[in-house]
PAROTOR-631271 format. One record per atom (N, C-alpha, C): x, y, z; chain. Coordinates in steps of 0.1 Angstrom, whole numbers, always signed. Layout:
X/Y/Z/A
...
This chain:
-222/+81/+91/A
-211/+73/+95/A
-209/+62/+84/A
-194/+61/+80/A
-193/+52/+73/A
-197/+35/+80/A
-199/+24/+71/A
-200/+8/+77/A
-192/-1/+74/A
-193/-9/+75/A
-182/-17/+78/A
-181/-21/+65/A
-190/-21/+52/A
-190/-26/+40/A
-181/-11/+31/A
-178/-2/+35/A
-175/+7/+32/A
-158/+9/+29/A
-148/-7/+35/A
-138/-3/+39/A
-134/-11/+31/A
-117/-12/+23/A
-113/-18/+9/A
-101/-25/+10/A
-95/-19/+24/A
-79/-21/+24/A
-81/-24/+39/A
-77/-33/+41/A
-72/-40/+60/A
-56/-39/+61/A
-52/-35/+67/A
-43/-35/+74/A
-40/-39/+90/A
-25/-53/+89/A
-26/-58/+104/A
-9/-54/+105/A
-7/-52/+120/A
+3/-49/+126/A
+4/-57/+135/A
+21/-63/+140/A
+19/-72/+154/A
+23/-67/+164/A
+25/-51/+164/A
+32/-47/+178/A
+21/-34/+177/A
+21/-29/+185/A
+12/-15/+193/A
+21/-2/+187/A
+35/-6/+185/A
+44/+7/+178/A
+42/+9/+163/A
+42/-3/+159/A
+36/-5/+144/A
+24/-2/+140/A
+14/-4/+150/A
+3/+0/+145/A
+0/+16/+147/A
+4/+18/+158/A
+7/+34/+159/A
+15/+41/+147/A
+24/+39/+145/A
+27/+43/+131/A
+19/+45/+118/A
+14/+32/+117/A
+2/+32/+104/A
-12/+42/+107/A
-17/+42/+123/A
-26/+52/+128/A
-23/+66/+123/A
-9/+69/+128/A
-8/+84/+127/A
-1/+87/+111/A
-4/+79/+105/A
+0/+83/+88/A
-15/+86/+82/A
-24/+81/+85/A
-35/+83/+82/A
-41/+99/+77/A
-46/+96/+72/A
-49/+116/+66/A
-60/+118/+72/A
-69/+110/+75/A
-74/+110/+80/A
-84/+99/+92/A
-86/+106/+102/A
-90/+88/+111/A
-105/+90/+114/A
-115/+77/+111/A
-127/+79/+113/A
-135/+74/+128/A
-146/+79/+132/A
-152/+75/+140/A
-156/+56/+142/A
-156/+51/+155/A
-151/+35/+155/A
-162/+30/+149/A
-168/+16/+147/A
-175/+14/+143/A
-182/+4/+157/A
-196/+2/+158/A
-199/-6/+173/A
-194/-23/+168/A
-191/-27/+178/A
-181/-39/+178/A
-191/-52/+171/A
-186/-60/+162/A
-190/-75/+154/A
-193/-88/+165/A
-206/-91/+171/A
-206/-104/+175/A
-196/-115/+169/A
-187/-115/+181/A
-176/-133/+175/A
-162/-123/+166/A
-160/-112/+168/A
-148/-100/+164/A
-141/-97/+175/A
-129/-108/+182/A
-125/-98/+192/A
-112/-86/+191/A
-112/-86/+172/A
-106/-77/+171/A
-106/-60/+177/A
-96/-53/+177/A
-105/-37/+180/A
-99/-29/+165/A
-105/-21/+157/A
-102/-17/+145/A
-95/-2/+150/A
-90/+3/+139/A
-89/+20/+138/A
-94/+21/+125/A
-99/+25/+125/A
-105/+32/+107/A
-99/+47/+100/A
-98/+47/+89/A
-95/+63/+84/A
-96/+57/+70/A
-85/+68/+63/A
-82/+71/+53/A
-67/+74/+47/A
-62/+64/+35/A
-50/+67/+38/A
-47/+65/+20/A
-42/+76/+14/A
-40/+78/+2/A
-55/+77/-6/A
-66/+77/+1/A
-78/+79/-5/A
-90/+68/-5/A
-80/+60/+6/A
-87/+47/+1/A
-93/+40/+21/A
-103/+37/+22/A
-107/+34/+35/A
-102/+27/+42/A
-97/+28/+55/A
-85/+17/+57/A
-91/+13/+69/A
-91/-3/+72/A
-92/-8/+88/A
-78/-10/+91/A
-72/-8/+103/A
-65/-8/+108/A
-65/-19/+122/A
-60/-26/+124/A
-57/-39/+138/A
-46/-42/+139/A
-46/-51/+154/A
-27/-53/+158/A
-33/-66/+167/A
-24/-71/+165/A
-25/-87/+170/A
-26/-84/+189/A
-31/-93/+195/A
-33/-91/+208/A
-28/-97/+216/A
-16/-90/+216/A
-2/-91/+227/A
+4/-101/+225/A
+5/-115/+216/A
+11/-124/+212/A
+9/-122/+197/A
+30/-131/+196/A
+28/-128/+183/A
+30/-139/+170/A
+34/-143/+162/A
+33/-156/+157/A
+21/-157/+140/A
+24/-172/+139/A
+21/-172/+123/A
+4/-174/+132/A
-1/-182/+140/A
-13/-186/+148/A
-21/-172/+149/A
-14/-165/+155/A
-22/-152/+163/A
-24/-142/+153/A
-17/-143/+135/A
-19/-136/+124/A
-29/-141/+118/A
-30/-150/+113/A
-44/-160/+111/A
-58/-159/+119/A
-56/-157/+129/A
-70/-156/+140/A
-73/-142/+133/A
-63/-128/+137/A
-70/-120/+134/A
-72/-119/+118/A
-67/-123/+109/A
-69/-115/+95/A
-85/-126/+91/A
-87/-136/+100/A
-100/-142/+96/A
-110/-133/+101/A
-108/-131/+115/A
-119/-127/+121/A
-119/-105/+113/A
-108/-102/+106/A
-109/-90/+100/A
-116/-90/+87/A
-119/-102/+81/A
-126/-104/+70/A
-138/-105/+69/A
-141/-117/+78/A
-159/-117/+85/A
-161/-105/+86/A
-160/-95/+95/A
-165/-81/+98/A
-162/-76/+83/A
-153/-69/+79/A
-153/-61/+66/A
-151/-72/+53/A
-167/-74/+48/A
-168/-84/+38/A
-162/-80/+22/A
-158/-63/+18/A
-157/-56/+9/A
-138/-54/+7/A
-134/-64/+17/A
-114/-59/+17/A
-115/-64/+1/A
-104/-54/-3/A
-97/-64/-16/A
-82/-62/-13/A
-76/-56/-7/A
-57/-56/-7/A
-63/-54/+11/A
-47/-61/+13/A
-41/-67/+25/A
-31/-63/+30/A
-29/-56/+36/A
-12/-54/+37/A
-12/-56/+55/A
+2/-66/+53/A
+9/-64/+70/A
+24/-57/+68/A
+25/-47/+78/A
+30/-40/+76/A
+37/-37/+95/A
+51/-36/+94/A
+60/-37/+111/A
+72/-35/+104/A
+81/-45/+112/A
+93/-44/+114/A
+102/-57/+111/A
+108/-60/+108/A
+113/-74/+108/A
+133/-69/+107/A
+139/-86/+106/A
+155/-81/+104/A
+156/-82/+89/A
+171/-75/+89/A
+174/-74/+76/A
+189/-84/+76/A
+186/-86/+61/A
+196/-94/+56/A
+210/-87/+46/A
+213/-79/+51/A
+226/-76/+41/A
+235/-86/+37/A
+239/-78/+24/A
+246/-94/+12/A
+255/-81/+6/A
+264/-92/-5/A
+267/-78/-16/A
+258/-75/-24/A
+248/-84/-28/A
+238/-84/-38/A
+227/-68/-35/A
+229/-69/-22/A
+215/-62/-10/A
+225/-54/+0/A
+225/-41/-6/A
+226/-28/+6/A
+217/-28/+16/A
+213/-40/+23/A
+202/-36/+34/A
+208/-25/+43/A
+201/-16/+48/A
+203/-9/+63/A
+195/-6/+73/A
+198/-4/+82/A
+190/-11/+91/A
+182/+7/+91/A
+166/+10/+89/A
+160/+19/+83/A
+154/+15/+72/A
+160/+6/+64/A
+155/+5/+51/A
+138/-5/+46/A
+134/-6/+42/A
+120/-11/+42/A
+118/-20/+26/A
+118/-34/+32/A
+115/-44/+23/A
+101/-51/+19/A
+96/-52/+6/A
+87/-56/+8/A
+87/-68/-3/A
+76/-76/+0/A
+73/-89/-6/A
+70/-94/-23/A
+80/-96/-26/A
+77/-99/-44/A
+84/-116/-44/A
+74/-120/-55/A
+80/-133/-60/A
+97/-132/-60/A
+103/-142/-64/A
+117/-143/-65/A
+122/-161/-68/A
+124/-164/-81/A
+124/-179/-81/A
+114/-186/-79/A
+118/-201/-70/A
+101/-206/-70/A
+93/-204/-56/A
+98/-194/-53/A
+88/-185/-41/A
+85/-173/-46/A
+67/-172/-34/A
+57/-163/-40/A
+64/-154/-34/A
+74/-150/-28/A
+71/-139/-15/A
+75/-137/-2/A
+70/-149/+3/A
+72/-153/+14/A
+75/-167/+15/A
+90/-167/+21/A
+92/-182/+25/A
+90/-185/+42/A
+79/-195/+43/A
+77/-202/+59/A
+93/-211/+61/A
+101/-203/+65/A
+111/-212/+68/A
+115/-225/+80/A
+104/-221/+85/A
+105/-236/+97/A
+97/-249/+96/A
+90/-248/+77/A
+81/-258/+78/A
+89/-269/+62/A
+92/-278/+65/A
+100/-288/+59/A
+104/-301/+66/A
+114/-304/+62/A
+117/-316/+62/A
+129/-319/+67/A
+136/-325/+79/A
+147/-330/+82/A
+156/-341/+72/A
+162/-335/+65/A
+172/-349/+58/A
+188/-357/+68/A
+190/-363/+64/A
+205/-368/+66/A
+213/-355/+66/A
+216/-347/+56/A
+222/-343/+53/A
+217/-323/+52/A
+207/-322/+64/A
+202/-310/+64/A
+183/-310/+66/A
+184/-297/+65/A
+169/-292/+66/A
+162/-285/+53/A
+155/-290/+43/A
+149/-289/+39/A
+139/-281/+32/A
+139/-270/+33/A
+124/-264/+37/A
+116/-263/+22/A
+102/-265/+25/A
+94/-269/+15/A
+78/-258/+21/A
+65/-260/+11/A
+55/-255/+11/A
+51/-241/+4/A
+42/-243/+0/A
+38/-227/-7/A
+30/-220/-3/A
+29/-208/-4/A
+23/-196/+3/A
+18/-186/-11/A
+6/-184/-8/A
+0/-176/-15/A
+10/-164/-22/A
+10/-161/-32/A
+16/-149/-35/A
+7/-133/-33/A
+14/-121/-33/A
+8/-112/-32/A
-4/-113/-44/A
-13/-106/-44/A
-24/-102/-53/A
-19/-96/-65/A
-24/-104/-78/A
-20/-96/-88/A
-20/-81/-93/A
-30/-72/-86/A
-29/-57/-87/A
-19/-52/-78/A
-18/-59/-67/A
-5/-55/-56/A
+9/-57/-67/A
+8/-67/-65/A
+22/-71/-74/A
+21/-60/-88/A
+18/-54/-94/A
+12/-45/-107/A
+14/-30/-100/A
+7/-28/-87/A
+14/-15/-84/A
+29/-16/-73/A
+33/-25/-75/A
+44/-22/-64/A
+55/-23/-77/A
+53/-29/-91/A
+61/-27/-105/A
+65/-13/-108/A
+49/-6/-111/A
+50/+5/-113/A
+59/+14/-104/A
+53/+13/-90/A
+67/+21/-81/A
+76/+18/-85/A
+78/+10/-87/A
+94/+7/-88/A
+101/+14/-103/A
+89/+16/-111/A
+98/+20/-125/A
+99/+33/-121/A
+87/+38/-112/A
+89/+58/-109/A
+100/+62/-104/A
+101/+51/-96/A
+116/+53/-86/A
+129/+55/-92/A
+130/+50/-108/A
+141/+49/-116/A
+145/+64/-124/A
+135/+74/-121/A
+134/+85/-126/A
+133/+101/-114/A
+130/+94/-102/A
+124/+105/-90/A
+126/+95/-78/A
+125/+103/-69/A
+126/+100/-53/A
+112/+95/-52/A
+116/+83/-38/A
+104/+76/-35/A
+95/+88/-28/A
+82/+89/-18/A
+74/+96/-16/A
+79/+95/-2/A
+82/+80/+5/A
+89/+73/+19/A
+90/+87/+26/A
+100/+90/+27/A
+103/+104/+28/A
+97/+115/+31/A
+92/+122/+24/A
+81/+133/+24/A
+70/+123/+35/A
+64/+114/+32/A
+56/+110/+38/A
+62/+111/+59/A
+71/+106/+58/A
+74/+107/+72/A
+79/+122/+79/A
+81/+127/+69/A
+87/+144/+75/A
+69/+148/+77/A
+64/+146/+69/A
+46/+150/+72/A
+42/+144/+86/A
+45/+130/+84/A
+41/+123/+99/A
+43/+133/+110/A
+62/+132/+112/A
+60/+139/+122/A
+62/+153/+124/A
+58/+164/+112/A
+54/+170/+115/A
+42/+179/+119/A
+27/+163/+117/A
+19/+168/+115/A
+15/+165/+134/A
+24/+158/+138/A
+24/+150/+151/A
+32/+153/+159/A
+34/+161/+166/A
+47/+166/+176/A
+52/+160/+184/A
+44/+149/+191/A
+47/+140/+202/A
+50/+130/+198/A
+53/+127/+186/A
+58/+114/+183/A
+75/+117/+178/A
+83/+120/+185/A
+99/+124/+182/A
+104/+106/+183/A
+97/+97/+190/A
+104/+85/+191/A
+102/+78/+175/A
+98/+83/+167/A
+97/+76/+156/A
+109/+85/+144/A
+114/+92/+150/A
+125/+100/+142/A
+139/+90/+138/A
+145/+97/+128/A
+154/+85/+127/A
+163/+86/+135/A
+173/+75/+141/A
+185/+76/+145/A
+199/+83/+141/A
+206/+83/+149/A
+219/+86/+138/A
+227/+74/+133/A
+233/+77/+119/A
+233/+68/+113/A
+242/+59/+115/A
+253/+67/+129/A
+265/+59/+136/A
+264/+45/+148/A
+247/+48/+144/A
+243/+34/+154/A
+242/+25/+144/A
+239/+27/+129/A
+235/+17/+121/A
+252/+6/+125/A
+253/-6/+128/A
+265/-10/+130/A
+259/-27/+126/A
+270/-34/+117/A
+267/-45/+113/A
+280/-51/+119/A
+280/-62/+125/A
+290/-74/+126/A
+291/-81/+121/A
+302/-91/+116/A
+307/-101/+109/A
+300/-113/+115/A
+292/-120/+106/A
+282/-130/+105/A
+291/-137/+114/A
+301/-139/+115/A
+308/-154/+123/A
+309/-148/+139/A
+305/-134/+141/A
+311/-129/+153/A
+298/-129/+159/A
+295/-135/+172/A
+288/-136/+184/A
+287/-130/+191/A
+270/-124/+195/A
+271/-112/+208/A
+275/-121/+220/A
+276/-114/+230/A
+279/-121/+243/A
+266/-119/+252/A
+263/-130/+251/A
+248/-129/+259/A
+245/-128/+269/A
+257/-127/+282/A
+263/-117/+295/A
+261/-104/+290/A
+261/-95/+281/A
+261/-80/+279/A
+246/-81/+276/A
+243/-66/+278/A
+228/-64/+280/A
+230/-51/+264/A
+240/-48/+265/A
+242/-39/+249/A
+254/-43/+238/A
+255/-39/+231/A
+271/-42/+223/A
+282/-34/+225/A
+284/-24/+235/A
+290/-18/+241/A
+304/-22/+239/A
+305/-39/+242/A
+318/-44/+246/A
+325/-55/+237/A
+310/-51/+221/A
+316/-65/+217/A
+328/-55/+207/A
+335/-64/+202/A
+348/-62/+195/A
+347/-54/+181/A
+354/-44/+186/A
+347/-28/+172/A
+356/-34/+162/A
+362/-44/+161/A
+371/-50/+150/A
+366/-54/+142/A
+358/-65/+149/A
+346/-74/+134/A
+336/-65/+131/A
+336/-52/+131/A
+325/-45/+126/A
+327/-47/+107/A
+316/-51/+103/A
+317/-44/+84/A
+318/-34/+84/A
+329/-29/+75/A
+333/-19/+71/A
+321/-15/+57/A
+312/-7/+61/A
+305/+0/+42/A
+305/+13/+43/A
+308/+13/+26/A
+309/+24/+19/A
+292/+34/+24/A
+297/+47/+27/A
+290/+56/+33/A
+279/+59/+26/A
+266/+59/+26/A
+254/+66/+15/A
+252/+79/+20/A
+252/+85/+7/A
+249/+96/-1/A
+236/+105/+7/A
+225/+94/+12/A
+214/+99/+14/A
+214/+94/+29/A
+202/+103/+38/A
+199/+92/+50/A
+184/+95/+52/A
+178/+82/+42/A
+167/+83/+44/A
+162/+68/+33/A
+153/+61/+35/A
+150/+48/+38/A
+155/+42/+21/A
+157/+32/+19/A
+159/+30/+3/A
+149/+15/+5/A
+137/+12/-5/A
+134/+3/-9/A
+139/-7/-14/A
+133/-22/-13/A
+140/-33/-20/A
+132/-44/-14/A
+132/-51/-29/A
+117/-61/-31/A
+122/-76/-32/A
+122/-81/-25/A
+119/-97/-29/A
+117/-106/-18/A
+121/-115/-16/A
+120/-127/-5/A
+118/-126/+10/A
+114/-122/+12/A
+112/-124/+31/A
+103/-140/+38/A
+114/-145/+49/A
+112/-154/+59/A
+103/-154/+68/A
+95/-162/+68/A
+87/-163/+79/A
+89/-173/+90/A
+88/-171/+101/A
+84/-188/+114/A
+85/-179/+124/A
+75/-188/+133/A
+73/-187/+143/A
+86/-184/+156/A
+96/-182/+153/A
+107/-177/+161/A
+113/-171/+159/A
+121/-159/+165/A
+128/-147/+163/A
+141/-156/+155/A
+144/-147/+147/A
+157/-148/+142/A
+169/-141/+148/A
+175/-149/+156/A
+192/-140/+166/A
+200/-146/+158/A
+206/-155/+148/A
+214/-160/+151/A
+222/-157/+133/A
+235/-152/+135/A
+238/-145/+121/A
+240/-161/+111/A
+247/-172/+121/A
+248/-186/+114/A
+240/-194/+111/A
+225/-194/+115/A
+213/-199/+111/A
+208/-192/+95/A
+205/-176/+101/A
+204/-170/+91/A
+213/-172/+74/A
+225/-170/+76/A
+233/-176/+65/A
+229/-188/+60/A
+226/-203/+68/A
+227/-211/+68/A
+214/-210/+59/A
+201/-208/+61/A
+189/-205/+55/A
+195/-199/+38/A
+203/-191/+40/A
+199/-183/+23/A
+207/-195/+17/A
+215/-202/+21/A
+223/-209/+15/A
+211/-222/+8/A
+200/-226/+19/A
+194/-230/+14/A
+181/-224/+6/A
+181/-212/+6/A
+166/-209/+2/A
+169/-199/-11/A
+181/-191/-9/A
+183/-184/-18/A
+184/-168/-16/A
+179/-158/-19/A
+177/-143/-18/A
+168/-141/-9/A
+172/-139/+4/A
+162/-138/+11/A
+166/-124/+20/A
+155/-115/+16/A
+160/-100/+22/A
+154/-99/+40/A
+148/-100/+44/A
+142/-105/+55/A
+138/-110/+65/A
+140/-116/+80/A
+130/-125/+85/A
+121/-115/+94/A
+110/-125/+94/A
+97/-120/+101/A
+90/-135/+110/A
+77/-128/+116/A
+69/-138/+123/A
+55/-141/+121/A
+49/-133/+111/A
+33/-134/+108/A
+30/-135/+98/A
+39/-135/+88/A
+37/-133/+74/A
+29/-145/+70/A
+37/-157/+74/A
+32/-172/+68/A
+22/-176/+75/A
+12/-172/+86/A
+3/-171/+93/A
-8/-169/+84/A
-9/-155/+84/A
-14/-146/+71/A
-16/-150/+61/A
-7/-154/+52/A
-9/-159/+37/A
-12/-176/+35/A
-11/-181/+49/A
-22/-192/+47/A
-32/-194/+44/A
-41/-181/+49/A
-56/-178/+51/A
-62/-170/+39/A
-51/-158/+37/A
-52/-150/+29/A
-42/-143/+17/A
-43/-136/+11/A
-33/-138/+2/A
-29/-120/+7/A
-18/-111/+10/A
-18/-101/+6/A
-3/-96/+7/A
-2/-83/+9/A
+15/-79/+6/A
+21/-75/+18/A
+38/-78/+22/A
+42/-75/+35/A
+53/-66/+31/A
+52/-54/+45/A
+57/-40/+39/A
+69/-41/+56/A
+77/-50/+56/A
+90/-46/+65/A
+101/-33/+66/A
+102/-29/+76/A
+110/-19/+79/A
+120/-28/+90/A
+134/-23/+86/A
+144/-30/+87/A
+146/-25/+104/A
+149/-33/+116/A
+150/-27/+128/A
+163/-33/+131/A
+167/-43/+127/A
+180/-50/+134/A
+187/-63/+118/A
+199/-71/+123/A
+202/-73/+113/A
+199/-87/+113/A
+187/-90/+118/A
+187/-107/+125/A
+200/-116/+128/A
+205/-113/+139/A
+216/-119/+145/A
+218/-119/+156/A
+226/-120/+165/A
+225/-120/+180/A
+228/-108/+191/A
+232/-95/+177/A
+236/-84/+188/A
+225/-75/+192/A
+225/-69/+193/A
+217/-59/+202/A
+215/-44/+198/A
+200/-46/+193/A
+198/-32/+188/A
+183/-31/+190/A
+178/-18/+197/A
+164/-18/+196/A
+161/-3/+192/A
+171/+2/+190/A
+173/+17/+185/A
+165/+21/+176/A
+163/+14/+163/A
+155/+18/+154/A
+145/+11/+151/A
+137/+3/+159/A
+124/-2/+158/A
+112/+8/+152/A
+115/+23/+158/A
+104/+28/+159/A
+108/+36/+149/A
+115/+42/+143/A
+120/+46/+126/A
+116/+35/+116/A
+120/+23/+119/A
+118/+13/+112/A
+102/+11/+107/A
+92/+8/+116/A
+80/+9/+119/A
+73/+18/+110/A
+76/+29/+115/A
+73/+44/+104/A
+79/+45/+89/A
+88/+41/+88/A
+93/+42/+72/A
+85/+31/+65/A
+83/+18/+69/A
+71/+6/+64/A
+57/+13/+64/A
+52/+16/+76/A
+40/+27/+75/A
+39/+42/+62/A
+53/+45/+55/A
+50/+58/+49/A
+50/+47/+36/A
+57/+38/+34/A
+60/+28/+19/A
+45/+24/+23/A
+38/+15/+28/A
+24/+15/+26/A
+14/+26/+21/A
+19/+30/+27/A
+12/+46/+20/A
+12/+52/+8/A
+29/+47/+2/A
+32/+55/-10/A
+24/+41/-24/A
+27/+29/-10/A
+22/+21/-25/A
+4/+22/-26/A
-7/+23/-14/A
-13/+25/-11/A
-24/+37/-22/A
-12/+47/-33/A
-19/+57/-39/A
-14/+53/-54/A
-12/+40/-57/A
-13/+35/-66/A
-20/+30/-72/A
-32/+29/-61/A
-45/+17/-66/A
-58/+22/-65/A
-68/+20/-72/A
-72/+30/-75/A
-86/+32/-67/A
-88/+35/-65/A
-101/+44/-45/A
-114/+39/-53/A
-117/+35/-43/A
-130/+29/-41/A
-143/+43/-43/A
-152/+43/-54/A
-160/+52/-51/A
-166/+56/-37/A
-161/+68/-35/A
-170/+73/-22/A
-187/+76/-21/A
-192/+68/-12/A
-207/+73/-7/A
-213/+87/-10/A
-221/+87/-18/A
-227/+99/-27/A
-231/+110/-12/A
-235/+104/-1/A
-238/+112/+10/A
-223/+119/+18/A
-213/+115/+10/A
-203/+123/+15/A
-194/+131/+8/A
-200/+134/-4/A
-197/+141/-17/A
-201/+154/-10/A
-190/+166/-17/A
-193/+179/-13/A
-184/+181/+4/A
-194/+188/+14/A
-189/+195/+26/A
-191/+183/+37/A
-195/+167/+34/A
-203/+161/+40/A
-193/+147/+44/A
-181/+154/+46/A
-168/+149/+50/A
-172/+130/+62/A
-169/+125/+62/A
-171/+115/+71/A
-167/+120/+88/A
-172/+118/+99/A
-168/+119/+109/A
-157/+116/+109/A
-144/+126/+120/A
-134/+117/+121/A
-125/+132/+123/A
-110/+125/+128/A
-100/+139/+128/A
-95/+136/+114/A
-95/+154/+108/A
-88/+152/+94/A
-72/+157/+97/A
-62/+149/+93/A
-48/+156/+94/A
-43/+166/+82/A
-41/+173/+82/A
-36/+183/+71/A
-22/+176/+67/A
-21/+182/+53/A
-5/+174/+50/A
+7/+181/+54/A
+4/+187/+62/A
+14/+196/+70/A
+26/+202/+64/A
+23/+205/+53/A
+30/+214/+40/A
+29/+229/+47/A
């Protein structure tokens, strides 16, 4: 049995769907480990592009507080992590600059004089506005080095995203809730237009102020790297949102654990787009969303380079555990 010094990559998720996602991408998943005095974490262990992976999900609350508890108490137990990734769902920011769609999966690069991640709720009230100030760890310089390289491969060939998720669920039958939607639900409203928070769907809001965009070519997840928000409260509101980039700048994103996280620790956040952070109403593609972040960890994941394996498991002497075939 592998130990707990054995493991190189942690991975945290803050929903149960999210971490299910990153579970069943796994190539392979290992036997648990017995539990850490003062760890009320619970792990999943495996193997994911070659490299040992712990696996955790925050425990039923969510926030920058409850990311911090666990990624400390994930480090005490596995003293050997070197990359970090949190990895879910968050909203997306469409611009002209940024084809976001709601599917698509953003992850964390410097951009200006932010590492990464901007804590957007932590600043300063002026006369004349809000402020926002503080720095956050940037991703790791080998993270940031292989998520470059992706990006130049990508300029020549299709991402992996893709293939990765058609394996997912074909290696997994019972997971059809992680399939994508049709792309006639993807539906953006005009930033100035307000859901009606009497309706329980968007059924009734006004198919007028819908954005009108130009149709893609493809339907399957497109990458895009820079700025993502963090604070401790959901983002509904399209006029907040605006109001933020106006102050902050390029910001593809918001989220709720990232600035938690990279208080304590430094690592990379791998978002899958579920809604447009605004006030309407969409929970349609959470669980596509979830999964396409889970296959981009993955793809970036086989960029870095694997930890030598335990000479006792060289040869036929495979680690305990279910192995998933790549269902080719």
């Amino acid at each position: 049995m592998l130990s707990y010094e054995d493991y190189h990559v942690g991975v945290v998720c803050a929903l149960t769907f999210e971490m299910s996602a990153v579970r069943y991408m796994l190539d392979v998943e290992h036997e648990r480990l017995p539990a850490k005095e003062g760890d009320p974490n619970i792990y999943i262990l495996g193997e994911l592009s070659g490299h040992n992976v712990a696996l955790t999900c925050l425990p039923g609350n969510q926030g920058r507080s409850a990311a911090a508890a666990v990624a400390t108490s994930m480090s005490r137990s596995f003293p050997h992590i070197k990359y970090r990734l949190l990895v879910g769902i968050g909203g997306g920011v469409p611009s002209k600059a940024h084809d976001i769609r709601l599917g698509d999966v953003v992850v964390s690069m410097p951009d200006g004089q932010y590492a990464g991640i901007v804590q957007y709720d932590l600043g300063s009230d002026l006369e004349n506005g809000f402020k926002v100030k503080g720095f956050l760890h940037p991703p790791p310089t080998i993270l940031r080095s292989a998520v470059q390289v992706m990006r130049s491969d990508h300029l020549t060939r299709p991402s992996e995203v893709r293939k990765h998720l058609s394996d997912f669920l074909e290696r997994h039958t019972g997971l059809d809730i992680y399939k994508r939607p049709a792309s006639e639900s993807d539906i953006l409203f005009e930033s100035n237009y307000s859901h009606d928070s009497a309706q329980p769907t968007c059924d009734h809001c006004d198919k007028g102020r819908i954005v009108i965009r130009r149709p893609r070519d493809h339907k399957h997840a497109t990458l895009h790297y820079g700025l993502i928000a963090s604070g401790d409260r959901v983002m509904k509101s399209a006029a907040k949102r605006a109001s933020l980039i106006n102050e902050v700048g390029n910001v593809l994103c918001f989220e709720m654990e990232a600035a938690g996280l990279l208080a304590e620790l430094p690592c990379i956040v791998i978002r899958g787009i579920s809604d447009y952070a605004d006030s309407h109403k969409n929970d349609d593609w959470q669980h596509y969303a979830a999964a396409a972040a889970a296959a981009c960890a993955k793809e970036l994941l086989s960029y870095l380079d694997v930890e030598v394996v335990p000479t006792s498991y060289i040869g036929n002497n495979f680690p305990p555990g279910r192995h998933f075939p790549p269902g080719r």
